[in-house]
C-alpha positions as CSV (number, residue, x, y, z in Angstrom):
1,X,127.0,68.9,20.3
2,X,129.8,67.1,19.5
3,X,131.9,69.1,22.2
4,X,129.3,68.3,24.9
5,X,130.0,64.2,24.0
6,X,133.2,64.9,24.2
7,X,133.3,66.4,27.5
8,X,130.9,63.7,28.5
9,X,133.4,61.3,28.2
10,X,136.0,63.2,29.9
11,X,134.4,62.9,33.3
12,X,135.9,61.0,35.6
13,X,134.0,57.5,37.3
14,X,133.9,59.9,40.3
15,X,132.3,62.5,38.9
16,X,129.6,60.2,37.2
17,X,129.3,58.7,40.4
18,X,128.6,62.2,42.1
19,X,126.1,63.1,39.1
20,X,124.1,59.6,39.8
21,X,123.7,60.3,43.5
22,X,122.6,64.2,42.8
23,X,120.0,62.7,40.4
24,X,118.9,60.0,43.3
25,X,118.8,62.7,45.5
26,X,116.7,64.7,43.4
27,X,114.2,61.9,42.7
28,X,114.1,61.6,46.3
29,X,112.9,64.9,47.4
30,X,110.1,65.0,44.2
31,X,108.7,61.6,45.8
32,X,108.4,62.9,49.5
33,X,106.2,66.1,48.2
């Protein structure tokens, strides 16, 4: 557990940002079922 916080904060403000839009994109598609 520990490991995976670590690696959380490892990520780079890209990569958070490409994790936020996946998760919008995600959201997205469940709405227009």
């Amino acid at each position: 557990m520990a490991k995976e916080l670590e690696l959380q904060e490892f990520l780079t403000e890209e990569e958070k940002e490409e994790r936020k839009g996946l998760e919008y994109i995600l959201a997205e598609m469940k709405r227009k079922r």
